[in-house]
mmCIF entry with sequence, helices, sheets and N, C-alpha, C, O atoms, coordinates in Angstrom:
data_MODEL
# 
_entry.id   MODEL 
# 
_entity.id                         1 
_entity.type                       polymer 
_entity.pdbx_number_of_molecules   1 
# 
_entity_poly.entity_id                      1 
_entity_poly.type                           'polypeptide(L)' 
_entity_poly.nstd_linkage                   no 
_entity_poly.nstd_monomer                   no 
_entity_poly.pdbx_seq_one_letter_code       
;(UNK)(UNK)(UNK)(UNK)(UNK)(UNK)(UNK)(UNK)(UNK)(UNK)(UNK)(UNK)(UNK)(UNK)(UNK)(UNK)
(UNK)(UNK)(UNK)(UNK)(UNK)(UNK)(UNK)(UNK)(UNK)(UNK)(UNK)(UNK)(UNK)(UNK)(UNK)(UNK)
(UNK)(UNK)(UNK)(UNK)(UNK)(UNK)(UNK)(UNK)(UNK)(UNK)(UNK)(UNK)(UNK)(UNK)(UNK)(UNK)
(UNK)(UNK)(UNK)
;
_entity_poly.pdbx_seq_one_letter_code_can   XXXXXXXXXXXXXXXXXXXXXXXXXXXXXXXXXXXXXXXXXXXXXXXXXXX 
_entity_poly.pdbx_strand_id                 A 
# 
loop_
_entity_poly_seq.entity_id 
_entity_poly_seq.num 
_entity_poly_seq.mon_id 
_entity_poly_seq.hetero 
1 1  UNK n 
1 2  UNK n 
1 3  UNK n 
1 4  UNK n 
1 5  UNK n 
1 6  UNK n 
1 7  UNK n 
1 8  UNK n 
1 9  UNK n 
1 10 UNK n 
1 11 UNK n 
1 12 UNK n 
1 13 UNK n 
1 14 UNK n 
1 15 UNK n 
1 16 UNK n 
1 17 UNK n 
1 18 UNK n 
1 19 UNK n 
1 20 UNK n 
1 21 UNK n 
1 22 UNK n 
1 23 UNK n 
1 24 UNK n 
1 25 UNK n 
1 26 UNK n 
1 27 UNK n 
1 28 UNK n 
1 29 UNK n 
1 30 UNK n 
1 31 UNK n 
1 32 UNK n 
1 33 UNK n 
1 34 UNK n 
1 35 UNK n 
1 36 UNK n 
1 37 UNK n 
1 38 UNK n 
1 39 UNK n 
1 40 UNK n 
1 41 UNK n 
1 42 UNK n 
1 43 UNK n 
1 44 UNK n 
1 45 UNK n 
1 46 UNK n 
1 47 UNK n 
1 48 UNK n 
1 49 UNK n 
1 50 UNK n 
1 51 UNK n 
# 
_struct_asym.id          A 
_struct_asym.entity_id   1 
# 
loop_
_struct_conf.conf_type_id 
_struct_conf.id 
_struct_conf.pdbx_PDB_helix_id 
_struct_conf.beg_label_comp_id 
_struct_conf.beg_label_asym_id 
_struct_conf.beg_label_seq_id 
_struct_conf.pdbx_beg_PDB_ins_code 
_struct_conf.end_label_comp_id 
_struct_conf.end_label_asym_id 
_struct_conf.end_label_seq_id 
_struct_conf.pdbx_end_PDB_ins_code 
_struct_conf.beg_auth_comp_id 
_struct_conf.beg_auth_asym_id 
_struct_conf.beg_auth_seq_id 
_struct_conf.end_auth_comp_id 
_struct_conf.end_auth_asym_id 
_struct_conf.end_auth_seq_id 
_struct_conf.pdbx_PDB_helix_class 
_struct_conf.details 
_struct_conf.pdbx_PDB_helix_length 
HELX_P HELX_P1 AA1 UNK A 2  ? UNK A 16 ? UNK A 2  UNK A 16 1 ? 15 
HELX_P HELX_P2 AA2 UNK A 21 ? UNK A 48 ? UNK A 21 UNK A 48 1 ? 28 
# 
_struct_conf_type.id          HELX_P 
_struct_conf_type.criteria    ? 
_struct_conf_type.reference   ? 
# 
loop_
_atom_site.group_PDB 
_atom_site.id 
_atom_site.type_symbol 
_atom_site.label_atom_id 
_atom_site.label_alt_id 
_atom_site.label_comp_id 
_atom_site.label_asym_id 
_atom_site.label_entity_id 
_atom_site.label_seq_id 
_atom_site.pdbx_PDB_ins_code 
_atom_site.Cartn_x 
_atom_site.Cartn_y 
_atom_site.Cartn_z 
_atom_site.occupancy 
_atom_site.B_iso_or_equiv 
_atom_site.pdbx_formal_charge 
_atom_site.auth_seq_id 
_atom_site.auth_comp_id 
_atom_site.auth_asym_id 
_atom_site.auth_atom_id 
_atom_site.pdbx_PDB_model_num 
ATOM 1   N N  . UNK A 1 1  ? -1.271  -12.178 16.852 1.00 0.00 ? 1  UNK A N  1 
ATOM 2   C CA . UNK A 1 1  ? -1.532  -10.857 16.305 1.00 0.00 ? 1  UNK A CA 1 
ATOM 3   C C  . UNK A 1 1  ? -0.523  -9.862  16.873 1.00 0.00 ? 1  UNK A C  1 
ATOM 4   O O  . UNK A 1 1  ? 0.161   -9.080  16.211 1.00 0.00 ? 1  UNK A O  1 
ATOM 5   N N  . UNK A 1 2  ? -0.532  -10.001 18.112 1.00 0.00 ? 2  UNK A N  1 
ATOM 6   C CA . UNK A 1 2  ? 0.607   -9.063  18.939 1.00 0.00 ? 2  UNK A CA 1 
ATOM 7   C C  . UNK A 1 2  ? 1.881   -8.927  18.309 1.00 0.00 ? 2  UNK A C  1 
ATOM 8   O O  . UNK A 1 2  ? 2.506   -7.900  18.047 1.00 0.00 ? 2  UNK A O  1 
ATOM 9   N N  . UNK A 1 3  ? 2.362   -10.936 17.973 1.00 0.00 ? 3  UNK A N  1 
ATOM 10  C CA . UNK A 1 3  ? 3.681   -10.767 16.876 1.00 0.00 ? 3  UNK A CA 1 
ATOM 11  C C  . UNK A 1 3  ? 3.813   -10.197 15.745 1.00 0.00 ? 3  UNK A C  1 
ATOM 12  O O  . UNK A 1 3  ? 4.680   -9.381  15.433 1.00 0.00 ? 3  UNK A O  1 
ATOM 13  N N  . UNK A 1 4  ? 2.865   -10.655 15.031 1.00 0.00 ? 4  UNK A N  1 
ATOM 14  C CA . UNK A 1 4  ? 2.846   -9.320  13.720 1.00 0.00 ? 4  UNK A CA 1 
ATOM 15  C C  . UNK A 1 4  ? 3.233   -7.974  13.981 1.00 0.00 ? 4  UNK A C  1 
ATOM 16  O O  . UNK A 1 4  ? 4.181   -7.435  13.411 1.00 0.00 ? 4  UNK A O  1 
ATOM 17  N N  . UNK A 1 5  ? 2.544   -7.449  14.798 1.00 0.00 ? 5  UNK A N  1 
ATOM 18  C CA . UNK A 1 5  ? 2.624   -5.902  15.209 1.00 0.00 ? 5  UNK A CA 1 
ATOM 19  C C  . UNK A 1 5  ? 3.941   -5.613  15.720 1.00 0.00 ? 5  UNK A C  1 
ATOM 20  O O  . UNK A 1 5  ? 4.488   -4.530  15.511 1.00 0.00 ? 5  UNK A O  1 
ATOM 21  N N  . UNK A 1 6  ? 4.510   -6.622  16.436 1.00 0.00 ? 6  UNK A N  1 
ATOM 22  C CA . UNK A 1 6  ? 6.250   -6.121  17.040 1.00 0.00 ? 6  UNK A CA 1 
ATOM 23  C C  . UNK A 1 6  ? 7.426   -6.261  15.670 1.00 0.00 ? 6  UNK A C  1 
ATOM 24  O O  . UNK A 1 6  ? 8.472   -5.661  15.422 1.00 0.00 ? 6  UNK A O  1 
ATOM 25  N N  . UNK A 1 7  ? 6.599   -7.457  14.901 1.00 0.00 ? 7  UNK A N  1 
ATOM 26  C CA . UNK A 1 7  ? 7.187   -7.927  14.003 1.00 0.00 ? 7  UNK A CA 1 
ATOM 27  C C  . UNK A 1 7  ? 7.617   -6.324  12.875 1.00 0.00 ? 7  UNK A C  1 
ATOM 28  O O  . UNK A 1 7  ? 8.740   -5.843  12.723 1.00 0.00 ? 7  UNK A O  1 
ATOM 29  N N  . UNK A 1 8  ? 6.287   -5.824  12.245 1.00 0.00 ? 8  UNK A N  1 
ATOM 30  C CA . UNK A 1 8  ? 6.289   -5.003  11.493 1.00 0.00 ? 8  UNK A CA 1 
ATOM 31  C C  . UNK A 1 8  ? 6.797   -3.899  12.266 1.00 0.00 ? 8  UNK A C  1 
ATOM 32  O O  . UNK A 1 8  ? 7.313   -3.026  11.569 1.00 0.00 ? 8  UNK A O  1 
ATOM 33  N N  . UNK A 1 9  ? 6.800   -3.626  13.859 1.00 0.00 ? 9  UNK A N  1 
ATOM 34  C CA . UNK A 1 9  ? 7.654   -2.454  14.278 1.00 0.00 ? 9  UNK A CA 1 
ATOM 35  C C  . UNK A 1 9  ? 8.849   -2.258  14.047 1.00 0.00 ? 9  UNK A C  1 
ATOM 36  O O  . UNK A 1 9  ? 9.422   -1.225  13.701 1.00 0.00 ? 9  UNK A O  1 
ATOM 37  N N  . UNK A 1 10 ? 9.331   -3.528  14.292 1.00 0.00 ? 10 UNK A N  1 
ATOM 38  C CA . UNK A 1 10 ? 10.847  -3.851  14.218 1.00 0.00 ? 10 UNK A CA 1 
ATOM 39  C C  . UNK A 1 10 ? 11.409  -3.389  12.646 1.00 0.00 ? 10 UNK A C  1 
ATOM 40  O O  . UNK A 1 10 ? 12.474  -2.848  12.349 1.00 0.00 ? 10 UNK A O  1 
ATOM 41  N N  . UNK A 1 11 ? 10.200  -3.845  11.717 1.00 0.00 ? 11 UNK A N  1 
ATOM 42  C CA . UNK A 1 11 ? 10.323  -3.763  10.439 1.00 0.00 ? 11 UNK A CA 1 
ATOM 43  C C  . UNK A 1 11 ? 10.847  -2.053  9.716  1.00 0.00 ? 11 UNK A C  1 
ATOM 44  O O  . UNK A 1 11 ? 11.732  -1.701  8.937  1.00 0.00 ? 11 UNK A O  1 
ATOM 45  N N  . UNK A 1 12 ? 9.582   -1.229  10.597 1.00 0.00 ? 12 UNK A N  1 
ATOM 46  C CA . UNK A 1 12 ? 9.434   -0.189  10.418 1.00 0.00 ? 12 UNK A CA 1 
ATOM 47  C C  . UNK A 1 12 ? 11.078  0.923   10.551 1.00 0.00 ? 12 UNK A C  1 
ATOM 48  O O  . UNK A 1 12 ? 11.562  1.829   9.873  1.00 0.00 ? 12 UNK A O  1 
ATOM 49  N N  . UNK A 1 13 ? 11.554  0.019   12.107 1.00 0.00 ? 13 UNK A N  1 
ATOM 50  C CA . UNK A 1 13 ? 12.692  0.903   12.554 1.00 0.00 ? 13 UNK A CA 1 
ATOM 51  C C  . UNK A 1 13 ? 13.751  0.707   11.900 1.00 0.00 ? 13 UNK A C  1 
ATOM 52  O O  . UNK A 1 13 ? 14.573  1.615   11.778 1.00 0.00 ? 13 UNK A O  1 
ATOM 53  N N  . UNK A 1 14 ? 13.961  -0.657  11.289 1.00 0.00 ? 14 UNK A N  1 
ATOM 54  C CA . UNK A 1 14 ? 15.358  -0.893  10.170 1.00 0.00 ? 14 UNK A CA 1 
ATOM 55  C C  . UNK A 1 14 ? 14.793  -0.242  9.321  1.00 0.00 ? 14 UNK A C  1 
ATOM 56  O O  . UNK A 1 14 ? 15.135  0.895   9.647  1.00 0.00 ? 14 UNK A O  1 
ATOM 57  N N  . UNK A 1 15 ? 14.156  -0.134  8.442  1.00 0.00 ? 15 UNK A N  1 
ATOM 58  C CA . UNK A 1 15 ? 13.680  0.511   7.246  1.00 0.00 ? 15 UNK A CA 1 
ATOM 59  C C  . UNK A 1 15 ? 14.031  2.236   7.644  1.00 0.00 ? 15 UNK A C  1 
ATOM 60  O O  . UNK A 1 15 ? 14.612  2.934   6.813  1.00 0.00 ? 15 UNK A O  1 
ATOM 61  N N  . UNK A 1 16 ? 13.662  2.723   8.818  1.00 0.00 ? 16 UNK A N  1 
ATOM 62  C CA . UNK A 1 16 ? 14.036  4.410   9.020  1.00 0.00 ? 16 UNK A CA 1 
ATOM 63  C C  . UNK A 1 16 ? 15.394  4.288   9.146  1.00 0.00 ? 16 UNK A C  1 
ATOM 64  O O  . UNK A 1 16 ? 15.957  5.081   8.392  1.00 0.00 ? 16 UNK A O  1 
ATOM 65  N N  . UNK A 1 17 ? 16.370  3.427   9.973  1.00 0.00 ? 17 UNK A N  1 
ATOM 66  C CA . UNK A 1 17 ? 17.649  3.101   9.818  1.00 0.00 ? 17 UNK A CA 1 
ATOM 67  C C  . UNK A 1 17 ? 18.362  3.829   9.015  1.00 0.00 ? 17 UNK A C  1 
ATOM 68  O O  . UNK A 1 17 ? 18.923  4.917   9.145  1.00 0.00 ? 17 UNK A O  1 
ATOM 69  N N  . UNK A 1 18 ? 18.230  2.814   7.860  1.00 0.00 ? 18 UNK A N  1 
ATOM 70  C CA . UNK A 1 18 ? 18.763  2.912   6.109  1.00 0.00 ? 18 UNK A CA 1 
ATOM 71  C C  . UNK A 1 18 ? 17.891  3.813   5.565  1.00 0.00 ? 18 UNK A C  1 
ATOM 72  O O  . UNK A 1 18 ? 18.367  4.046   4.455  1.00 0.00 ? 18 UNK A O  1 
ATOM 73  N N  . UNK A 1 19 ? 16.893  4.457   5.696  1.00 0.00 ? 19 UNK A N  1 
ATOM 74  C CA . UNK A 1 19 ? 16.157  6.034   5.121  1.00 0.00 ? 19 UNK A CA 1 
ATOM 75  C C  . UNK A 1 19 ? 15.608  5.475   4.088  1.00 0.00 ? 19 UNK A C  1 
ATOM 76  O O  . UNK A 1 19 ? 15.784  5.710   2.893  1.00 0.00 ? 19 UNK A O  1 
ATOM 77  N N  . UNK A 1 20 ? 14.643  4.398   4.829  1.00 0.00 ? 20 UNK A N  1 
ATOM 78  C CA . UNK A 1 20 ? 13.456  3.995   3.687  1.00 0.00 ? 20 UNK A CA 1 
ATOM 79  C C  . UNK A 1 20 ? 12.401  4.772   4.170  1.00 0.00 ? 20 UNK A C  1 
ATOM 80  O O  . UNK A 1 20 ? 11.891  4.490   5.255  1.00 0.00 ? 20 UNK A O  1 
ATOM 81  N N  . UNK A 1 21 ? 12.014  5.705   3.509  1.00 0.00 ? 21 UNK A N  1 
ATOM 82  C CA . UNK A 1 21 ? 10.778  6.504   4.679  1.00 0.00 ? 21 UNK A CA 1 
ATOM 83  C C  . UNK A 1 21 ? 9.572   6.046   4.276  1.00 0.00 ? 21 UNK A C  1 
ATOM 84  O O  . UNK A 1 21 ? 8.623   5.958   5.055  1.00 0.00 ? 21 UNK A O  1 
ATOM 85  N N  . UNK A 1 22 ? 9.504   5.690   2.926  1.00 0.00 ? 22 UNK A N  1 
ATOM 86  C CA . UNK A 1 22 ? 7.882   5.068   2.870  1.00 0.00 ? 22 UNK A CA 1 
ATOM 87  C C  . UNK A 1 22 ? 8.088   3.678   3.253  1.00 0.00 ? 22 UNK A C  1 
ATOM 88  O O  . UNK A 1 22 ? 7.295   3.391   4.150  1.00 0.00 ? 22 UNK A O  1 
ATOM 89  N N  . UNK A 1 23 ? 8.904   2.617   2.902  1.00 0.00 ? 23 UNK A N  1 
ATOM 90  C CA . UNK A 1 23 ? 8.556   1.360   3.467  1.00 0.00 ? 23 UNK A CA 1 
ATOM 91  C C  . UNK A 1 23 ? 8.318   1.400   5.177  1.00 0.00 ? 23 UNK A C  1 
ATOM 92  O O  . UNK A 1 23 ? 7.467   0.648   5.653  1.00 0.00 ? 23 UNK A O  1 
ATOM 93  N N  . UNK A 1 24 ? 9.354   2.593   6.345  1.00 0.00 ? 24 UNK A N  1 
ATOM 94  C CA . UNK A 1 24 ? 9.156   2.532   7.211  1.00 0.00 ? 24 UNK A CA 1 
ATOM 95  C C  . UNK A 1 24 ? 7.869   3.113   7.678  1.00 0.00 ? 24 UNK A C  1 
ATOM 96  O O  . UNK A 1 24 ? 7.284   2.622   8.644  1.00 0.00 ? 24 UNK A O  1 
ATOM 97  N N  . UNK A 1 25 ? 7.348   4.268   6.948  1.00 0.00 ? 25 UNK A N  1 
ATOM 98  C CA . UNK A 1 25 ? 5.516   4.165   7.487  1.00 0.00 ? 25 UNK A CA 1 
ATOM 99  C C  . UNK A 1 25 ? 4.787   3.574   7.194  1.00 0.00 ? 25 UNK A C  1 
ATOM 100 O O  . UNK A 1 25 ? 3.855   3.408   7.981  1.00 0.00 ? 25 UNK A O  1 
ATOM 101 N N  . UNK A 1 26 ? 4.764   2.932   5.960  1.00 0.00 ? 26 UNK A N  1 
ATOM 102 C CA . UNK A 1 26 ? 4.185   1.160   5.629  1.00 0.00 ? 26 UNK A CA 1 
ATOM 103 C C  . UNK A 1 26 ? 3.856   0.915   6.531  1.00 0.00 ? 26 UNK A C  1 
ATOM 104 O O  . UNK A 1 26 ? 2.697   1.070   6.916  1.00 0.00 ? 26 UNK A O  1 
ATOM 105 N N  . UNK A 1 27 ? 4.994   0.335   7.328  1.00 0.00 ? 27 UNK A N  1 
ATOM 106 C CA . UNK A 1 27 ? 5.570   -0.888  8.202  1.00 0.00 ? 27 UNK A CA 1 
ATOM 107 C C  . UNK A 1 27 ? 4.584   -0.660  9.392  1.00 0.00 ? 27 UNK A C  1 
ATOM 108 O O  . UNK A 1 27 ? 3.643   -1.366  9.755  1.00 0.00 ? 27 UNK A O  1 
ATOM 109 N N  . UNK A 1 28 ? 5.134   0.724   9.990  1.00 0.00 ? 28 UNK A N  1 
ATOM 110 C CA . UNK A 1 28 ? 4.621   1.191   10.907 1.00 0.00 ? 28 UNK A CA 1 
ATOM 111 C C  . UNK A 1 28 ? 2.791   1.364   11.052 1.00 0.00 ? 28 UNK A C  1 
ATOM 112 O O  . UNK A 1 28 ? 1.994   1.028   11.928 1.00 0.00 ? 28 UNK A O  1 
ATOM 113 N N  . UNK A 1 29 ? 2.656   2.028   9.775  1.00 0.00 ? 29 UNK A N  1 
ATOM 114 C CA . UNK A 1 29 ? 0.694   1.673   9.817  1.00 0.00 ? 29 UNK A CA 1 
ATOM 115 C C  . UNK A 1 29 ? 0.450   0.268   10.188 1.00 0.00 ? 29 UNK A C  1 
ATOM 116 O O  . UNK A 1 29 ? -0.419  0.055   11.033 1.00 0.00 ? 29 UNK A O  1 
ATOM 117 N N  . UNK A 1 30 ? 1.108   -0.737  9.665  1.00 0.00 ? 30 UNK A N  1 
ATOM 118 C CA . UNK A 1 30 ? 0.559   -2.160  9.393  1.00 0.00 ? 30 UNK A CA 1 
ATOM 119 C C  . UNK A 1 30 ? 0.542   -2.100  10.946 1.00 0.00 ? 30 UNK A C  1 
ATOM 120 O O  . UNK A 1 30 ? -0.595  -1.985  11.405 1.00 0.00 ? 30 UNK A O  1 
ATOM 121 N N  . UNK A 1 31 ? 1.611   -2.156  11.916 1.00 0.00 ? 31 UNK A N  1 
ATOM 122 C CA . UNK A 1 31 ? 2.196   -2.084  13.204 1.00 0.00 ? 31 UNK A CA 1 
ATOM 123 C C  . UNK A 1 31 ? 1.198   -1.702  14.233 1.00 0.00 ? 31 UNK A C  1 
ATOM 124 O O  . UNK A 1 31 ? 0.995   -2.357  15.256 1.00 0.00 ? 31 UNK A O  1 
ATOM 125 N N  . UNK A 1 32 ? 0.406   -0.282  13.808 1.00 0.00 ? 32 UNK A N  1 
ATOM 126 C CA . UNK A 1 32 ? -0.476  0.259   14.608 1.00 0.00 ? 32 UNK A CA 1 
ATOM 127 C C  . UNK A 1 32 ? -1.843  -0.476  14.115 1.00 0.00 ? 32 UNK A C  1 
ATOM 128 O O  . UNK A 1 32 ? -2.509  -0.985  15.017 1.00 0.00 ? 32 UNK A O  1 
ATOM 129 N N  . UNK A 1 33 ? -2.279  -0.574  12.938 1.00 0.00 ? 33 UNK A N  1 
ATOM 130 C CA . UNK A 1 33 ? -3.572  -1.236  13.070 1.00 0.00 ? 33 UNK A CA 1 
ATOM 131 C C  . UNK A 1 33 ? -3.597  -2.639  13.419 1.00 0.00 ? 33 UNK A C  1 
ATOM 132 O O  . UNK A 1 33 ? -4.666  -3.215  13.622 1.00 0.00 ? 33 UNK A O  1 
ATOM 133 N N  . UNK A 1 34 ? -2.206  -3.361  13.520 1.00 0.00 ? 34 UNK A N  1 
ATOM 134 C CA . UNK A 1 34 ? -2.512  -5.008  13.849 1.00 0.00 ? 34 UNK A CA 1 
ATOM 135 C C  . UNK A 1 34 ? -2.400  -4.520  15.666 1.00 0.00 ? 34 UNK A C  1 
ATOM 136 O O  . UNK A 1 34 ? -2.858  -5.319  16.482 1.00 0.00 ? 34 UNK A O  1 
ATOM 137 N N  . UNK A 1 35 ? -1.995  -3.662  15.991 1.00 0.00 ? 35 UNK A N  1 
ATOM 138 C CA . UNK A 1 35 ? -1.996  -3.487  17.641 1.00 0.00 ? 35 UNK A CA 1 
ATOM 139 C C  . UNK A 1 35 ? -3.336  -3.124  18.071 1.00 0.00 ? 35 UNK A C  1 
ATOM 140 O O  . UNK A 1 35 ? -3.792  -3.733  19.039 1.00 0.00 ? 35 UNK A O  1 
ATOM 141 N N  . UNK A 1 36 ? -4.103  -2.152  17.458 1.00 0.00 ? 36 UNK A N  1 
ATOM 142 C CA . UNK A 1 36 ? -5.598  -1.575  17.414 1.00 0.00 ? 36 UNK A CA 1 
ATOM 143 C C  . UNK A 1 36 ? -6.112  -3.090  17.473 1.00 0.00 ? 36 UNK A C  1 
ATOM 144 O O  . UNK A 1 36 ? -6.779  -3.397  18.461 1.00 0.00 ? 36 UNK A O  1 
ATOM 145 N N  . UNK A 1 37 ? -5.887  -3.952  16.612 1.00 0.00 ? 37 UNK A N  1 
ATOM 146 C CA . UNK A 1 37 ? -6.812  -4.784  16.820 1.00 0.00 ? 37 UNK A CA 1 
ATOM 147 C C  . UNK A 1 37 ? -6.744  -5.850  17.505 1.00 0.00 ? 37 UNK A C  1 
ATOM 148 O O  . UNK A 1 37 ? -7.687  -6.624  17.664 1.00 0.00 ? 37 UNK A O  1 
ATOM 149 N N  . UNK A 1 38 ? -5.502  -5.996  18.019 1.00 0.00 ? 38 UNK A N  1 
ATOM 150 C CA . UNK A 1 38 ? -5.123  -7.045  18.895 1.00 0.00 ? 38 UNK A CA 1 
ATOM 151 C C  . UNK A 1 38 ? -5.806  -6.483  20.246 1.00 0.00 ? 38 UNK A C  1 
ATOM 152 O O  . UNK A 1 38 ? -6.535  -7.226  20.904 1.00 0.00 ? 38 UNK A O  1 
ATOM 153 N N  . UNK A 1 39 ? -5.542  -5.093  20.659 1.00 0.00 ? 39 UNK A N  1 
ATOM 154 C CA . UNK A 1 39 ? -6.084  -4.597  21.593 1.00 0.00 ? 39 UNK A CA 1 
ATOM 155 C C  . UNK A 1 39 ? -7.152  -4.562  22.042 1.00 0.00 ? 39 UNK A C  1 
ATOM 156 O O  . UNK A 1 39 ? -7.509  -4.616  23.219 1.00 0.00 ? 39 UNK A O  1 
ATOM 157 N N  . UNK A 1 40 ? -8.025  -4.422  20.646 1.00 0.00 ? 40 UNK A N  1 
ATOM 158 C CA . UNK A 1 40 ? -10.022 -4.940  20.897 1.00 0.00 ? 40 UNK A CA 1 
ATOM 159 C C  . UNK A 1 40 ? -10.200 -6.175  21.017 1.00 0.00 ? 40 UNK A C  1 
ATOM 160 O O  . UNK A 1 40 ? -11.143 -6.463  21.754 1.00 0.00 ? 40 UNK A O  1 
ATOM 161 N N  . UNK A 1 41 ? -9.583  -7.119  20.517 1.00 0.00 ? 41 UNK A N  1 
ATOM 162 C CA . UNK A 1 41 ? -9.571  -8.465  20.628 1.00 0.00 ? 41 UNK A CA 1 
ATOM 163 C C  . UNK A 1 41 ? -9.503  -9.256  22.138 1.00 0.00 ? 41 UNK A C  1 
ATOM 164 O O  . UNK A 1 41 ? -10.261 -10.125 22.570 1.00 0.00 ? 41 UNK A O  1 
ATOM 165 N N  . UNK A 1 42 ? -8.248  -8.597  22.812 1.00 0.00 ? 42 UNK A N  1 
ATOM 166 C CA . UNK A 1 42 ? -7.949  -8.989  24.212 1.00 0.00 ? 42 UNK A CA 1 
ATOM 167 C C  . UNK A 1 42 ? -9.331  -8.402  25.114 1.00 0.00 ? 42 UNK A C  1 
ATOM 168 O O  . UNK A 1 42 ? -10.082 -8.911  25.945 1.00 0.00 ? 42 UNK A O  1 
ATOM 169 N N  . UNK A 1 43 ? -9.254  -7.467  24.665 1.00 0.00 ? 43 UNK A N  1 
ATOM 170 C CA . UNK A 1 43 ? -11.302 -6.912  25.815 1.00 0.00 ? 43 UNK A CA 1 
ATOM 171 C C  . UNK A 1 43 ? -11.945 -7.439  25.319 1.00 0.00 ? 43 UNK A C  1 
ATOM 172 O O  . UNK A 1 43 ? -12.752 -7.865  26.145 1.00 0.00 ? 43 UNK A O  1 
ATOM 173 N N  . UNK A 1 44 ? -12.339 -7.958  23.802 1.00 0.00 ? 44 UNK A N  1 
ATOM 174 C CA . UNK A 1 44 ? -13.508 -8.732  23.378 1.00 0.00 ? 44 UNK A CA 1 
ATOM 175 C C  . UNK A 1 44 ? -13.488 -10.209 24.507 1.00 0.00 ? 44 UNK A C  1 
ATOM 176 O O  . UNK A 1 44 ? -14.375 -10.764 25.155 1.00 0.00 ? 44 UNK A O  1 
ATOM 177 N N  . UNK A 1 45 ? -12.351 -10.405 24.372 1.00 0.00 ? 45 UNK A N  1 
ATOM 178 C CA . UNK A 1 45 ? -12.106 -12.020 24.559 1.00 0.00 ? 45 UNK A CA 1 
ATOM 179 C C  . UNK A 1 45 ? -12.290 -11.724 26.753 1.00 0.00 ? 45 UNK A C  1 
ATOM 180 O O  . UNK A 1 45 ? -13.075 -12.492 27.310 1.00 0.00 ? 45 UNK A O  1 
ATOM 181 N N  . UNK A 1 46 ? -11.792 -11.019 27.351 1.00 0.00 ? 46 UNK A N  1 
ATOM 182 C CA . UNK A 1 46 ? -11.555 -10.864 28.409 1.00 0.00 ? 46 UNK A CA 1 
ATOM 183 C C  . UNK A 1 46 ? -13.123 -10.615 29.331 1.00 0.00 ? 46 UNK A C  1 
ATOM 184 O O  . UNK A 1 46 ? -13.343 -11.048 30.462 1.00 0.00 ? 46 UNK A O  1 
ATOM 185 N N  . UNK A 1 47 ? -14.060 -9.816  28.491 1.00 0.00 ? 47 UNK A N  1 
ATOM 186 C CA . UNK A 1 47 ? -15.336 -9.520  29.306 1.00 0.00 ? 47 UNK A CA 1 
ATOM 187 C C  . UNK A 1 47 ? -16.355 -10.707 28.638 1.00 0.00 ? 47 UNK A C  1 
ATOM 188 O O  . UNK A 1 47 ? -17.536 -10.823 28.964 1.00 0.00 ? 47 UNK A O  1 
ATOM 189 N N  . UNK A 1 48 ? -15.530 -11.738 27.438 1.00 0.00 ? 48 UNK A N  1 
ATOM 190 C CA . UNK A 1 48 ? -16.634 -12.606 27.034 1.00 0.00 ? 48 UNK A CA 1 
ATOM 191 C C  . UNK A 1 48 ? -16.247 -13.888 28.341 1.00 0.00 ? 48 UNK A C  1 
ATOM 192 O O  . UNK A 1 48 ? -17.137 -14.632 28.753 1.00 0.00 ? 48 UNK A O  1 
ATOM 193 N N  . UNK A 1 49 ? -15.043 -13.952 28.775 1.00 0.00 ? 49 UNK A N  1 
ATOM 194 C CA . UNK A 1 49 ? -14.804 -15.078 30.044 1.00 0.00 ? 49 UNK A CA 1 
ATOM 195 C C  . UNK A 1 49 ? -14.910 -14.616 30.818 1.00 0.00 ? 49 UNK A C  1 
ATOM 196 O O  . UNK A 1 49 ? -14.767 -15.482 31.681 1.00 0.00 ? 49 UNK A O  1 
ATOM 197 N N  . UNK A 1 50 ? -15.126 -13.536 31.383 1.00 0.00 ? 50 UNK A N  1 
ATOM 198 C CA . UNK A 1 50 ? -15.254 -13.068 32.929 1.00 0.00 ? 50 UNK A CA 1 
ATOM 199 C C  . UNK A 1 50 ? -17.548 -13.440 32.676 1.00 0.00 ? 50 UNK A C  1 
ATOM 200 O O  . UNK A 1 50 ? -17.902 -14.116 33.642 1.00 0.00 ? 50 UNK A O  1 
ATOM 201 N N  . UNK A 1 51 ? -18.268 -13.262 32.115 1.00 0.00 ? 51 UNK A N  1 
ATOM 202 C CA . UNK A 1 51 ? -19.351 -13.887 32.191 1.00 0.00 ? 51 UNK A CA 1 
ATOM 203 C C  . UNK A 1 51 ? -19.908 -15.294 31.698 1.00 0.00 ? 51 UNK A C  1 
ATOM 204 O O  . UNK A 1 51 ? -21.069 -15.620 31.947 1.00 0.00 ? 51 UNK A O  1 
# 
């Protein structure tokens, strides 16, 4: 999940590059909500093995 999210960052910043401005906030939403959820995922997963 983490790769997706660096993936589509990366995506986001060539796209502002060359002055794609909507594909680069596309990119970039996709970027922030696959990180949002990678982020709940790692505490879901982290306080379900610590008990």
């Amino acid at each position: 999940m983490l790769h997706y999210a660096i993936v589509f960052l990366i995506i986001a910043i060539i796209a502002a590059i060359f002055g794609f401005g909507g594909i680069a906030g596309t990119a970039a939403g996709i970027a922030k909500i696959l990180f949002i959820i990678f982020l709940i995922l790692a505490v879901i997963s982290f306080f379900r093995r610590k008990t």
